[in-house]
C-alpha positions, -999 to +999 in steps of 0.1 A: +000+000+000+015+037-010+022+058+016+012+095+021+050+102+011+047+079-019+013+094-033+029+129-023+060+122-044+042+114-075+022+145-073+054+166-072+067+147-101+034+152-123+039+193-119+072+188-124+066+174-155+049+208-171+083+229-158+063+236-122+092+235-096+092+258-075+079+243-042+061+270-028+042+271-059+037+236-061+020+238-022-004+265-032-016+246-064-025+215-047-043+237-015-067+249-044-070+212-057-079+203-018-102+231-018-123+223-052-123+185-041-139+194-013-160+220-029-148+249-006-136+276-030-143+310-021-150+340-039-127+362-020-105+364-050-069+378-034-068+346-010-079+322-034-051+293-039-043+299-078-047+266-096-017+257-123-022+272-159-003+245-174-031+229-199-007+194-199-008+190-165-026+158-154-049+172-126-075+141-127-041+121-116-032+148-088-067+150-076-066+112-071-041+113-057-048+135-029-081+121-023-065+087-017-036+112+007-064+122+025-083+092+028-049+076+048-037+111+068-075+115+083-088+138+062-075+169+038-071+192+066-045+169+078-031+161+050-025+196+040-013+209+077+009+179+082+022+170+053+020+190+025+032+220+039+063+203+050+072+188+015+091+226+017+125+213+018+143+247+034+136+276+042+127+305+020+143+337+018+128+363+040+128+335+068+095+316+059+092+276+070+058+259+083+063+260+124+068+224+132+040+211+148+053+196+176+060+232+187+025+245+175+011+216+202+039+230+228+027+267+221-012+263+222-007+242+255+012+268+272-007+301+261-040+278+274-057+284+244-096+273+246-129+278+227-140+309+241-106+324+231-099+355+206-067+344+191-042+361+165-010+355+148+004+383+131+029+362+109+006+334+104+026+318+073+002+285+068-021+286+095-002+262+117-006+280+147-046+290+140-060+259+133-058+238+163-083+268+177-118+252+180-133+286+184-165+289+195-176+316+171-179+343+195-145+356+196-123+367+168-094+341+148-069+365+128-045+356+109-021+380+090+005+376+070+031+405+046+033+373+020+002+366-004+013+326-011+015+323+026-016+342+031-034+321+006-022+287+024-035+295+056-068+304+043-067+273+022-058+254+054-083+273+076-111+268+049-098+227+053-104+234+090-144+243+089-128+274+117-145+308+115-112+329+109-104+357+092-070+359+069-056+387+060-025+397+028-012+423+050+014+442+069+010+433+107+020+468+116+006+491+094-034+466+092-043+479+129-034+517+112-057+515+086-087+497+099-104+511+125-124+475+137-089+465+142-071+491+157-100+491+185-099+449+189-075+429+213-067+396+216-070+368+245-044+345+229-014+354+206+009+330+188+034+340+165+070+324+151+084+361+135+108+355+104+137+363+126+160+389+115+136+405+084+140+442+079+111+465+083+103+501+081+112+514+114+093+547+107+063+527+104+067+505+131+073+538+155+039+550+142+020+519+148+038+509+179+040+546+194+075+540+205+112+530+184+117+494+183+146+495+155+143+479+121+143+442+131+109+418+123+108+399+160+114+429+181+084+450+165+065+421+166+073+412+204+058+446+211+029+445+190+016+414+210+024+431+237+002+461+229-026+441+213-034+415+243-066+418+260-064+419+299-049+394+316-043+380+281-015+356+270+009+348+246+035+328+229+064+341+214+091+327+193+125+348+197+158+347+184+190+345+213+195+383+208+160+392+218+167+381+248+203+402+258+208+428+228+219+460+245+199+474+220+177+504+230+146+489+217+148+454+227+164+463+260+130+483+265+109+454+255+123+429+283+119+457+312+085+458+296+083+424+299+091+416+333+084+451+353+044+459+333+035+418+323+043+382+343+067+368+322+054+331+332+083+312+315+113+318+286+122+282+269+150+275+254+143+248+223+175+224+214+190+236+186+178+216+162+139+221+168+133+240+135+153+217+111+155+211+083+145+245+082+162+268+109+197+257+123+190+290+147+187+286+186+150+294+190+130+305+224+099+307+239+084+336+254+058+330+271+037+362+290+003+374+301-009+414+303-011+416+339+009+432+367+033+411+381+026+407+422+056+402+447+055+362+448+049+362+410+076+337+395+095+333+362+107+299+345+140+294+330+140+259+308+163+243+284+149+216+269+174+190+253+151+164+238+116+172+218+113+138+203+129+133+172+166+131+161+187+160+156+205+171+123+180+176+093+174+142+087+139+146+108+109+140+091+084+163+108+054+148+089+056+118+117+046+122+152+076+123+180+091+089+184+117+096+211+118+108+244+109+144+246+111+168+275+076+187+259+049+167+277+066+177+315+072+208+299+036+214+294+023+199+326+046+216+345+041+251+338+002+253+325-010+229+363+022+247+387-002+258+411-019+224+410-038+210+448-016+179+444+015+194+464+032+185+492+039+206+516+068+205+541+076+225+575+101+230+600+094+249+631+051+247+618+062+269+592+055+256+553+095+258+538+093+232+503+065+226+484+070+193+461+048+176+434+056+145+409+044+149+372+028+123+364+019+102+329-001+074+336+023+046+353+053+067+343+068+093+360+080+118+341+091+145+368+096+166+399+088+203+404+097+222+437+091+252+451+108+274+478+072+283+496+087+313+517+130+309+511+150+301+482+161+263+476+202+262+485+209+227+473+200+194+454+215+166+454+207+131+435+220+094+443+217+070+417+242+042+428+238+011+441+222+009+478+219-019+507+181-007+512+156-021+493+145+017+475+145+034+441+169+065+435+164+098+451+168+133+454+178+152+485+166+190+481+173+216+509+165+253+517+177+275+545+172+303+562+192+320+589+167+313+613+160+274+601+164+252+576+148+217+557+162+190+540+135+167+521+141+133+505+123+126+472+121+086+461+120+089+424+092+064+421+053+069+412+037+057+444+066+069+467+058+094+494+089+121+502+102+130+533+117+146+557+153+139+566+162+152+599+199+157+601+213+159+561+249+155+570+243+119+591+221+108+565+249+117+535+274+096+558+255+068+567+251+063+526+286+063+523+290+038+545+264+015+536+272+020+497+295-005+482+306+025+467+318+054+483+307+080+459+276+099+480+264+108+445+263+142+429+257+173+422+225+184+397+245+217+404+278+231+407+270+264+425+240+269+451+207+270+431+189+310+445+161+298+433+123+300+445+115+264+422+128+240+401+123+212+379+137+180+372+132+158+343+134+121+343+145+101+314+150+062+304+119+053+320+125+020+310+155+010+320+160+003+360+175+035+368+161+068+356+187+097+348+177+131+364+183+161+347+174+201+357+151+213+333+142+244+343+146+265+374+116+295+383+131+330+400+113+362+412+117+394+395+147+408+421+169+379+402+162+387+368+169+426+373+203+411+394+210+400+356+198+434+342+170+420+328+188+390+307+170+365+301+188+336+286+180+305+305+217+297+307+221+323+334+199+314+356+202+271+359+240+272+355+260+243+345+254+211+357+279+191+374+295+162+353+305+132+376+322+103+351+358+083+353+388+104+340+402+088+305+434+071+309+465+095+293+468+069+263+433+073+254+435+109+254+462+115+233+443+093+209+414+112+212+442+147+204+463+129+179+425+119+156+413+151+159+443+166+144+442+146+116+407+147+104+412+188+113+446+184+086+424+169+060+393+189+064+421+221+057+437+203+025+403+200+011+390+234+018+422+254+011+423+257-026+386+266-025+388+303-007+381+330-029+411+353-020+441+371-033+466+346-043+491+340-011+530+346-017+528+350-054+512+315-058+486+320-091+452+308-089+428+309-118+394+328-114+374+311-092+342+319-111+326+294-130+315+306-169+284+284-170+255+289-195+217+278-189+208+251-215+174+251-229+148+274-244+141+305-219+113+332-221+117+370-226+114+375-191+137+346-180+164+360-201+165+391-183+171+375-154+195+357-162+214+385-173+210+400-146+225+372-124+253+370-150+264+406-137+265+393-101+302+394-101+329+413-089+370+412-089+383+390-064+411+423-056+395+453-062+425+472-068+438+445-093+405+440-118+419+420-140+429+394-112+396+375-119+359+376-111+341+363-082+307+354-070+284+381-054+254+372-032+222+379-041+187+377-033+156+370-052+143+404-051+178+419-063+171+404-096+132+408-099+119+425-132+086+436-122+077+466-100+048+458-079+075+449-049+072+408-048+090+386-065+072+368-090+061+332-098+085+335-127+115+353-110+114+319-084+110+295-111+137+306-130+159+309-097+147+270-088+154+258-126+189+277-127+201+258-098+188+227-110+211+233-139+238+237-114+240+273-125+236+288-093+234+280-054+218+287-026+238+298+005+231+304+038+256+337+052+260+345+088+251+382+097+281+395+112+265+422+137+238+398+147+247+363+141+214+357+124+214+335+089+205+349+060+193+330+030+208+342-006+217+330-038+254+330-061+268+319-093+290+288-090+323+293-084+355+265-080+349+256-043+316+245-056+331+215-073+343+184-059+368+161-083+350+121-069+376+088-071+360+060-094+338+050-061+321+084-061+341+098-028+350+129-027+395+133-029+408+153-002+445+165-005+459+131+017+443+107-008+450+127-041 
């Protein structure tokens, strides 16, 4: 039986067929196809998914298709929000990529999204984060988004839904300007992943915004949501790392904002890899609601190191999570924290630690504890072998100067904690009952100062769990001891490390490898640098003279001769030294005026790099770090010389 990525795969290769290859494009055609099969087209004409014009295109095949897609994924809704929409295999310039789901789930959970809800997301690409909103009708779903093909696939997608939503081909900033419903309507709920790093008008941000927040996408964002909640309203915020330390006027604004006006309820660090294959970008969570923060208010720190699937960009995100993931403690956690299952401990009749277990069915999944009226000073975990006949534990402690409380957890489902009288007698009498000596360790290295933490349990499984600090919660007085950072990082510190030291032999090993895979890694990439020849060595122009074959259009000719002149002398002083590569983007080589690159201009660009006329690069902003997506003409370092087996010949082996 074919498989959704089977049937998906011949659908692709049918447009392909008729010269259709741009992805994007290929995405929007078959939203229109879902929408006519399921007899939902619209007569709002500007959001309308345009259907192919290509009169040799089989569509009776691709509409079979996709019915017998749908039929398997559960229905075309699915299909298109969960599958289609990834068959995008990066991300496009100007930073757009479908929000994995898994995050979308993580998101929605957090910001408590329900029914009754009025809910907005002001970069809503294709929906992803709008249609998981069973909305009751009563309250407003608003979608907006700068990009019409994104516009038009969250309609599609909402339409696909049956979810009373409105979608809107517009500039978040300047739509609350020039409507006056809009400029008067807040939200309950906001979600929004920003294209991180996108320029904007900064004038126009200023007048829509009433205050400077610079040129950059996320930070005016950041502050619209702000502006736009409803009382007591929450949101969910994607950021980039900079958001959350820039010394930036703007953006240092925005977190005082943040902490000292809103409760800032939690910022979550993602691993790295989250976003692939589209975003190699460390990506966080802000998560707030518009309402004064009181004195006991907290705010978690988390760094979450699994979310279920592999790392790299080798994850298919079309599957559900297979591995163990941090998310579903994650969300209990923080959305029940102030849940009646707690334990409370005293010393003296006063309440010093409350502690609850997070719970999944049979399994446990983790621990949170809270400082009730002091900060927690210390936690310590055994997980060695042990005499007495109980699982693991934790021992957590807080003290004041006036008294102090030391409480044993039993990482086990059913397992009360307690209280352990004298900490130092019980720490020695392990050591001597332990066949070995090692009391444990550290899930610190430095005293915790803080009001809660949590602790994540993995291999669930296997007889004894690992215990990790996940996340750590701190009053306001800590964060502006930071001045107002708010990278997780400073606030959990580094974990202690306990393991056996390598021998001497097997670390010079470990030194001597390294060098020489570092040695042949620089024999292969030396010759390929475009730069001034070194010590009078000559080098020959490292640009590529390449021609498209084929039959190309007026239009398509113009831009390719435009991308021809996309060059520039490797020395400036010395023209005639040879010609280089220069990066460009999409819009640098657009012929029309209207201000978007066109169907054609992104065709051409996807059919010249099939040729292997052009790539696409990724470049590193060097002021902000942030990755930039552009194209070039091939140069040298874009060829590899392969050995009769296909392998690629570095310097050693040549």
């Amino acid at each position: 039986m074919a498989t959704i990525r089977d049937l998906l795969n011949q659908i692709w290769s049918e447009f392909r067929k008729v010269g259709i290859s741009y992805d994007l494009a290929i995405i929007e055609h078959i939203a229109a196809f879902l929408l006519e099969i399921n007899g939902l087209e619209s007569s709002e004409e500007e959001l309308q998914p345009r259907k192919p014009s290509q009169a040799n295109l089989n569509t009776e095949k691709i509409k079979q298709l996709l019915t017998e897609g749908a039929n398997i994924a559960g229905g075309a809704a699915k299909l298109l929000d969960s599958h289609i929409v990834f068959c995008l295999p990066n991300m496009l310039p100007g930073g757009g990529y479908p929000t994995p789901r898994h995050i979308v789930k993580t998101m929605t959970c957090l910001a408590k999204v329900e029914p009754a809800h009025s809910l907005a997301d002001f970069t809503c690409g294709s929906g992803g984060l709008l249609v998981n909103h069973s909305n009751q009708r009563q309250g407003m779903t608003l979608g907006v988004d700068i990009s019409s093909e994104w516009a038009k696939l969250a309609y599609a997608n909402i339409k696909l839904h049956n979810l009373n939503a409105r979608i809107l081909h517009h500039n978040a900033l300047s739509v609350f300007l020039q409507e006056e419903e809009l400029e008067k309507t807040n939200f309950d709920r906001i979600l929004i992943n920003p294209p991180f790093g996108a320029k904007i008008d900064a004038n126009l941000a200023e007048r829509s915004l009433g205050q400077k927040v610079g040129s950059r996408s996320e930070t005016a964002l950041l502050a619209l949501a702000l502006q736009k909640l409803t009382p007591n309203g929450r949101a969910a915020v994607l950021a980039p790392s900079g958001l959350l330390f820039s010394n930036s006027t703007a953006e240092a604004l925005l977190r005082h904002q943040l902490v000292d006006e809103n409760s800032l309820e939690a910022v979550i660090s993602f691993p790295k890899d989250a976003f692939q294959p589209y975003s190699p970008l460390q990506t966080h969570l802000l998560l707030f609601s518009k309402s004064h923060p009181g004195e006991e208010h907290l705010t978690w720190f988390c760094q979450v190191e699994y979310d279920g699937y592999p790392s790299g960009r080798g994850r298919d995100l079309t599957q559900q999570p297979s591995r163990y993931s941090d998310l579903p403690f994650l969300e209990k956690f923080i959305v029940n924290f102030e849940a009646d299952s707690v334990l409370e401990f005293t010393n003296q009749e006063n309440a010093l630690i409350a502690v609850r277990k997070i719970t999944d069915g049979a399994n446990l999944l983790g621990i949170v504890c809270r400082g009730i009226t002091s900060q927690l000073t210390s936690i310590l975990i055994d997980f060695y072998p042990q005499f007495e006949k109980q699982p693991p534990f934790i021992l957590l402690e807080t003290a004041t100067a006036e008294q102090s409380l030391c409480v044993q957890i039993l990482l086990d489902v059913n397992a009360e904690p307690s209280v352990v009288e004298n900490r130092l007698e019980f720490i020695e009498k392990r050591k001597q009952n332990k066949k070995d000596p090692d009391p444990g360790k550290k899930l610190l290295s430095q005293p915790v100062k803080a009001r809660g933490i949590a602790i994540a349990l993995f291999n669930q499984v296997a007889t004894i769990p690992e215990a990790r600090l996940l996340g750590m919660a701190v009053d306001i007085n800590a964060i502006k001891e930071q001045s107002y950072d708010l990278r997780p990082e400073r606030y959990i510190g580094k974990q202690e490390e306990l393991r056996l030291a390598d021998s001497p032999t097997q670390i010079l090993t470990r030194i001597y490898g390294n060098q020489r895979q570092l040695q042949e890694r620089i024999d292969s990439l030396f010759g390929r640098l475009e730069m001034s020849p070194i010590a009078g060595l000559q080098i020959p122009s490292p640009l590529l003279e390449v021609e498209p074959f084929g039959i190309f259009s007026e239009e398509q000719t113009i831009i390719w001769e435009k991308i021809r002149k996309k060059t520039e002398p490797i020395t400036p002083e010395k023209p005639d030294n040879g010609l280089t590569a220069v990066h460009f983007t999409p819009e640098d080589i657009e012929t029309s005026d209207t201000g978007e690159v066109s169907d054609t201009t992104r065709q051409t660009l996807d059919l010249l790099e099939c040729m292997g006329i052009i790539v696409a690069v990724t470049v590193a902003d060097t002021k902000t770090g942030e990755s930039i997506a552009l194209y070039r003409r091939v140069t040298e370092r874009d060829k590899w010389d392969l050995d009769s087996q296909g392998s690629v010949l570095t310097g050693e082996s040549q």
